[in-house]
Every structure is written in structure tokens, then in C-alpha cells.
RODO-2510 file (C-alpha; in nm, 4 decimals, decimal comma):
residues 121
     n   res          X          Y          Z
     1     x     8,6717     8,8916    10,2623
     2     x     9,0610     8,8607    10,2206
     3     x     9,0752     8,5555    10,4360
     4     x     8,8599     8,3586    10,2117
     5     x     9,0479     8,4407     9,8806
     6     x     9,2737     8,1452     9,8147
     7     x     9,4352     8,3044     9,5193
     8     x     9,5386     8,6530     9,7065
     9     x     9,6589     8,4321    10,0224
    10     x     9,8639     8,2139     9,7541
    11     x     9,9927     8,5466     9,6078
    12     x    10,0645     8,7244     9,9769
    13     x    10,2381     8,3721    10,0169
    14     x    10,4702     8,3947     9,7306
    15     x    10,5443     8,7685     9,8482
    16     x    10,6847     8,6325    10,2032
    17     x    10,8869     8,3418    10,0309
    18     x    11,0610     8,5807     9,8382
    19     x    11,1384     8,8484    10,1016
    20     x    11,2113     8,5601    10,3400
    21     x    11,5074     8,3621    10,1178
    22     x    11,6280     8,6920    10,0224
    23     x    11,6656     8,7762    10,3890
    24     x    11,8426     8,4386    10,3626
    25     x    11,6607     8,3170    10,6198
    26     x    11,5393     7,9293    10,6984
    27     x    11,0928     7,8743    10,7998
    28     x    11,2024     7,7815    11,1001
    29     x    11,4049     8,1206    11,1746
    30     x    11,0932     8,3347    11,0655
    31     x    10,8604     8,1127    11,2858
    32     x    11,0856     8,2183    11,5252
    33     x    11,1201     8,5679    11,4452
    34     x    10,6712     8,6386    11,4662
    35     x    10,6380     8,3479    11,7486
    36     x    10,4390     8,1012    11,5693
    37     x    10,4910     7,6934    11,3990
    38     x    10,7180     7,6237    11,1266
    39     x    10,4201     7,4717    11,0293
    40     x    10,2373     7,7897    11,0013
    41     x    10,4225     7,9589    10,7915
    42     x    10,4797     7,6840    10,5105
    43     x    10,0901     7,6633    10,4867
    44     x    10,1123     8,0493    10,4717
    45     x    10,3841     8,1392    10,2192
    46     x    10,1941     7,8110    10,0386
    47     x     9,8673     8,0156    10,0570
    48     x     9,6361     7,6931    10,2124
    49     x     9,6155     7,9500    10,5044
    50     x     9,5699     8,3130    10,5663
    51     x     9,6583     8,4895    10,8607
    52     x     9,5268     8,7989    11,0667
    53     x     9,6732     9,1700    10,9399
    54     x     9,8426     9,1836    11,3271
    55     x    10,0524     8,8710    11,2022
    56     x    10,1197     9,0198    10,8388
    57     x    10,2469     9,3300    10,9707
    58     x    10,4997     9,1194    11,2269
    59     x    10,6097     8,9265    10,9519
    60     x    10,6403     9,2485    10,7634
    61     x    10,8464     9,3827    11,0470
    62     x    11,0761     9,0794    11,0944
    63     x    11,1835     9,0594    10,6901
    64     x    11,2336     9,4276    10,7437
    65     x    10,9928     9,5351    10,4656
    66     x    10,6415     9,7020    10,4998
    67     x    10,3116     9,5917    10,4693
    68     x    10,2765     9,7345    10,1286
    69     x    10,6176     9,5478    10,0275
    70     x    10,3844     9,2130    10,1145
    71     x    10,0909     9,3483     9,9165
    72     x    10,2508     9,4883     9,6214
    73     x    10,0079     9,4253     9,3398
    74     x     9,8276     9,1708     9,5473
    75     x     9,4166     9,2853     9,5504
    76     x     9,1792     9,0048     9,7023
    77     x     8,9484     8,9250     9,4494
    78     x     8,6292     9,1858     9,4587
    79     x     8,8019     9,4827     9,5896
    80     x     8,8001     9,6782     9,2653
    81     x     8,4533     9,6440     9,2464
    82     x     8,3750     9,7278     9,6399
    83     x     8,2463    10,0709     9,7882
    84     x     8,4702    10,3303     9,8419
    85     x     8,4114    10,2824    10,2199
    86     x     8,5173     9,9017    10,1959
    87     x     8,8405     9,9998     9,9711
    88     x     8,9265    10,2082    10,2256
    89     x     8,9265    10,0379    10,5177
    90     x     9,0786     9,7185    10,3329
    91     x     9,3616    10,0162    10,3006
    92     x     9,3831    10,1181    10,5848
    93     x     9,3557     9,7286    10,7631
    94     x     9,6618     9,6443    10,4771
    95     x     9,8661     9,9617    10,6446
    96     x     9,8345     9,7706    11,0198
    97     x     9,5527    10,0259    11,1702
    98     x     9,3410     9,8189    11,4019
    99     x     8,9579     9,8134    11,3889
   100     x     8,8974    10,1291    11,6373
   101     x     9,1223    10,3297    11,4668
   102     x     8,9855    10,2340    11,1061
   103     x     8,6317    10,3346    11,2358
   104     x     8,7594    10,6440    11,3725
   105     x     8,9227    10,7398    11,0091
   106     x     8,5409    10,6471    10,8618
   107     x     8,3653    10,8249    11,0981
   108     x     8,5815    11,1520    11,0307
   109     x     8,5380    11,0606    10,6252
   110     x     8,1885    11,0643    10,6742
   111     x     8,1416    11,4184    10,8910
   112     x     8,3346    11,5813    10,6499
   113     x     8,1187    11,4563    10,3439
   114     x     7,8487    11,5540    10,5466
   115     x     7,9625    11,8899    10,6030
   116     x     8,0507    11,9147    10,2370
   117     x     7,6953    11,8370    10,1311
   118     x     7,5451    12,0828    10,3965
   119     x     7,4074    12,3451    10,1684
   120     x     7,4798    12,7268    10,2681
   121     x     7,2353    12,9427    10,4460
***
């Protein structure tokens, strides 16, 4: 899982340094800005902690860039070699859907390659 990777939470980390100064913005004002500890986000943007997608895509929102801005080239390690399926809803979890809305997307996925392997009467 994502939150166990230290070296794509070091990399997401570096992506939110660099959007923050370049907002020209202090820690302290983006602690402010997504409503958690200074604290927080130097271990984040140091990558010795990772943080829920809810809290990447406010930070996304409050730099004014999008979740993919944060995740540009940034793959935790394994997901290349995952299932379809688990690519996917990585994806989709990266993009800010939540968990009932992710299995909805999979369940609809999954009809349709079950209607596509349906052979014709």
C-alpha cells in the first residue's frame, strides 16, 4: 500500500514543498490553509509520514494545483506490477473518489467485461 512506501511519500513530499514555496507560502500558512500542525506537514513534505488521499486532495486544493500535479511521476513502489483492478482504483483513489464511489466504478468495469464475454445465442 501507498502509505507504507517511504520513498513515494518522500517523493509526494518533495512535490508539496515545491508547489508550496512557489505559492510563496510559509508551513505554518499551509497548516493553516488544510486545518492540521505545522508539525504535520514538515514530517509530510519530509516524507517520515503519509497522509490520507482526503488530506492530499485539500492540500491539492489549497496550492491551487490538482491531485495529479502532486503525483506527477510519483508511482508507489509495486503498482506497475499490480492487477489491472488495483491500478485502477489506486487511479481513481489518486483523482479524490472515495471508497463507495471507487467500488461503484469496479463493479460497472466488471458487468461490462462480463457482458463482453457473454457469448451470443
Amino acid at each position: 500500500m501507498a502509505g507504507e512506501d517511504p520513498a513515494f511519500w518522500r517523493a509526494v513530499g518533495l512535490r508539496i514543498r515545491h508547489f508550496r514555496r512557489r505559492q510563496g507560502w510559509s508551513v505554518d500558512r499551509l497548516a493553516r490553509e488544510v486545518d492540521v500542525t505545522r508539525n504535520q506537514i514538515v514530517r509530510l513534505e519530509a516524507g517520515v509520514v503519509g497522509t490520507p488521499v482526503w488530506r492530499l486532495a485539500a492540500i491539492a486544493r489549497a496550492l491551487g494545483v490538482t491531485m495529479d500535479d502532486l503525483l506527477q511521476d510519483v508511482a508507489p513502489t509495486g503498482v506497475s506490477a499490480a492487477s489491472p483492478t488495483d491500478q485502477l482504483m489506486w487511479s481513481l483513489r489518486a483523482k479524490g473518489l472515495d471508497e463507495a464511489d471507487i467500488a461503484r466504478v469496479i463493479d460497472y468495469i466488471r458487468l461490462l467485461e462480463a457482458a463482453r464475454s457473454r457469448k451470443p445465442d
